[in-house]
Residue, then its C-alpha position, 0 to 999 in steps of 0.5 A: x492730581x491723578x489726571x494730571x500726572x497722566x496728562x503728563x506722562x502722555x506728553x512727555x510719551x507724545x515728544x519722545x515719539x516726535x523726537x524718535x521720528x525726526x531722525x528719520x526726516x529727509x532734511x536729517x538722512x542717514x545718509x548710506x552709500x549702497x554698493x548695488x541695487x537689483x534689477x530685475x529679469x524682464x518678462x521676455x526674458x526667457x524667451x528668444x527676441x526678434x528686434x526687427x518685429x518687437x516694439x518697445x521693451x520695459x524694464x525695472x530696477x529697485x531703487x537704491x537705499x541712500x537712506x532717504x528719498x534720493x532724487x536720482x537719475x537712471x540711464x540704460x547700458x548694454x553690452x554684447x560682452x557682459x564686460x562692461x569695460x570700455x564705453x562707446x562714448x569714450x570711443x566714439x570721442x576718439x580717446x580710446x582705440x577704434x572697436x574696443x568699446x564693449x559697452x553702450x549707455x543709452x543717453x536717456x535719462x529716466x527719474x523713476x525705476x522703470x524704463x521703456x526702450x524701443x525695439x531701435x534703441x536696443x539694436x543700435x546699441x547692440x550695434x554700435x558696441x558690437x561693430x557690426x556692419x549692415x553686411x555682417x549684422x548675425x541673423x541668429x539670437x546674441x546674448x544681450x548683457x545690461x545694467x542700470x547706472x544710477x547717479x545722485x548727482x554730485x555724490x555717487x554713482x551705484x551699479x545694478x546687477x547685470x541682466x542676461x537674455x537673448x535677441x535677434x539683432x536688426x541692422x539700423x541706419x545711423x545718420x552720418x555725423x553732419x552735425x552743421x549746414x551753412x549757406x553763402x552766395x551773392x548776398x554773403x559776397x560768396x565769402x561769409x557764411x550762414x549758419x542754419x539751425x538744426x531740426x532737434x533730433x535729427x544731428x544727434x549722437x544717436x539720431x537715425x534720422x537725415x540731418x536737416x537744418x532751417x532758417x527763417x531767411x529773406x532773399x532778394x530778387x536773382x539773389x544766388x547761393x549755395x551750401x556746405x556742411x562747414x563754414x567753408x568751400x567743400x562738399x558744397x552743393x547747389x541745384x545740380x544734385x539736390x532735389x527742390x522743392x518750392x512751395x513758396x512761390x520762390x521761382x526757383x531756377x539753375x544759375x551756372x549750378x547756383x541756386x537762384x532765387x527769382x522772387x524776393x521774400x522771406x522764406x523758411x528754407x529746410x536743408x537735409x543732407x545725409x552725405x549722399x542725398x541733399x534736398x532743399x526746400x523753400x516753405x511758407x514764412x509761417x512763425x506760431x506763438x504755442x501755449x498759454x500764451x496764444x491759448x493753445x497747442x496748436x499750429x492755428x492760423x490766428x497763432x501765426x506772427x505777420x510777416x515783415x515786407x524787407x529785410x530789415x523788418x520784424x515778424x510780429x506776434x499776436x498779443x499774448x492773451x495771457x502771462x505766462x511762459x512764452x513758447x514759438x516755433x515755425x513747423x516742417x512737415x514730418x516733424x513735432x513742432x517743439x523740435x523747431x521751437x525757439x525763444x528770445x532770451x534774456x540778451x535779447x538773441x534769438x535762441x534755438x533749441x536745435x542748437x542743443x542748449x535747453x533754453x531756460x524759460x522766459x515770462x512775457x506778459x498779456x497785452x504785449x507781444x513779441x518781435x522778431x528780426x531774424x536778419x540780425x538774429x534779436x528779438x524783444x517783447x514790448 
């Protein structure tokens, strides 16, 4: 009888226990809105930093109490003021007054309480908020001011604490806001115009690069054209004034300052323009399948799609040698090849990622494989 009225009282120990725990389980929070959480002083903190000779710079920040274990995103600001007022996106949107931003928030996302920044990412935020100029970057130490902004997304937004210490900024160069390049000619009637792709990267609000654009594109025989930085007349520009370079064998030749194409093919065509320089280059039409299904990460020649013969044709993949998530590009030099990846969606359109919408995965299956007209922009997989 004793043993089990002990049984007993074990049990009934053993449920409250359990009961005691579920109030602390993550699909049961107590849910708490902190008002900050603290970030911490960097080691170099105490010292003087050069952003002309500093790599990259690592902070941390404790991760704020929700009650539970928040899946929460955590971007950088800076300041040169400390102020924390006035956002230079809002600034750079045009919706407040030109130069009264006093604060940047750096556009990269972080999922964990720790951050790494590049000696550029600083200085161009320093930068842009302080409205310097290459002839008026200081060559003396300014007080840098930062803080983490950290979002539960849906929820609340909490600050950290602000962080002070000192650096010698560095002038970066900002690529100018050509965000577009279209192309028209005798095979458009002068009159339509093609939209180029951009090379991820490269047209973006931060990006310190030379915008440049791409297009898998088939010319005819003397076909003749030009290009602009909008769907239309303006800033135009052909042979005169644009360095090219053919490495496609596209006989390339000055017609009347139209660019003319003296051999029909397909081409990728690379466009860069930085508003002062513009190169043209016409590469070979090399399309690669990338990942699990081709079987690797490289840019092989057993990756590669055959190559149509007329306008009209499709580029076609080797067979997917496993099912799985389906990954493409074509690859310029100079640049990561996920930076010209591509997919056929779920309409059938041929979707780029330069475009700046994160395509959403597409499943293919072994044996079949994936065809792409690039003349009218559709693919499919069969």
């Amino acid at each position: 009888m004793k043993k089990i009225i002990k049984s007993s009282v074990m049990l009934f120990a053993g449920i409250c226990a359990l009961a005691a725990c579920s109030d602390d389980r993550d699909d049961n929070p107590t849910i708490k809105q902190p008002d900050t959480f603290s970030m911490q002083t960097p080691s170099f903190g105490g010292s003087q930093l050069n952003l002309k000779d500093t790599a990259n710079l690592a902070f941390t920040w404790d991760k704020p109490d929700f009650g539970y274990r928040a899946k929460v995103d955590y971007t950088i600001e800076v300041s040169h003021t400390g102020n924390f007022t006035t956002s230079y996106a809002d600034e750079d949107a045009g919706t407040v007054a030109a130069g009264s931003a006093d604060y940047k928030e750096i556009q990269t996302v972080y999922v964990t309480n720790a951050a790494q920044l590049t000696n550029f990412d600083l200085a161009l935020a320093l930068q842009q908020v302080a409205h310097w100029k290459e002839s008026t970057i200081p060559t003396t130490a300014q007080a840098v001011y930062m803080r983490v902004k950290a979002v539960l997304p849906g929820i609340d937004t909490v600050y950290s604490n602000t962080i002070q210490f000192a650096a010698i900024p560095t002038y970066v160069k900002v690529a100018p806001k050509i965000n577009s390049c279209y192309l028209t000619g005798s095979g458009y009637g002068w009159s339509k115009w093609k939209n180029l792709t951009p090379v991820k990267g490269t047209v973006e609000l931060d990006a310190t690069g030379t915008p440049t654009f791409w297009a898998v594109i088939y010319f005819a025989a003397d076909e003749q054209f030009k290009c602009a930085p909008q769907a239309a007349w303006g800033n135009d520009f052909g042979y005169a004034g644009t360095t090219i370079t053919d490495n496609a064998g596209a006989n390339v030749s000055d017609e009347g300052g139209n660019i003319k194409v003296g051999t029909a093919g397909w081409y990728v065509l690379v466009v860069s323009n930085d508003g002062e320089k513009r190169t043209i280059s016409f590469e070979q039409p090399k399309v690669y399948l990338q990942g699990p299904t081709i079987g690797n990460w490289d840019c092989k020649p057993e990756n590669l799609f055959t190559v149509p013969t007329t306008a009209s044709g499709n580029f076609v993949s080797p067979a997917f040698v496993a099912s799985d998530v389906v990954r493409m590009c074509v690859k310029l030099n100079g640049f990561d090849w996920w930076r010209t990846e591509f997919v056929v969606d779920a309409n059938g359109a041929i979707s780029y990622r330069g475009n700046g919408v994160e395509q959403k995965p597409v499943a293919v299956t072994a044996g079949k494989r994936c065809y792409l007209n690039f003349s009218t922009g559709k693919g499919e997989y069969k």
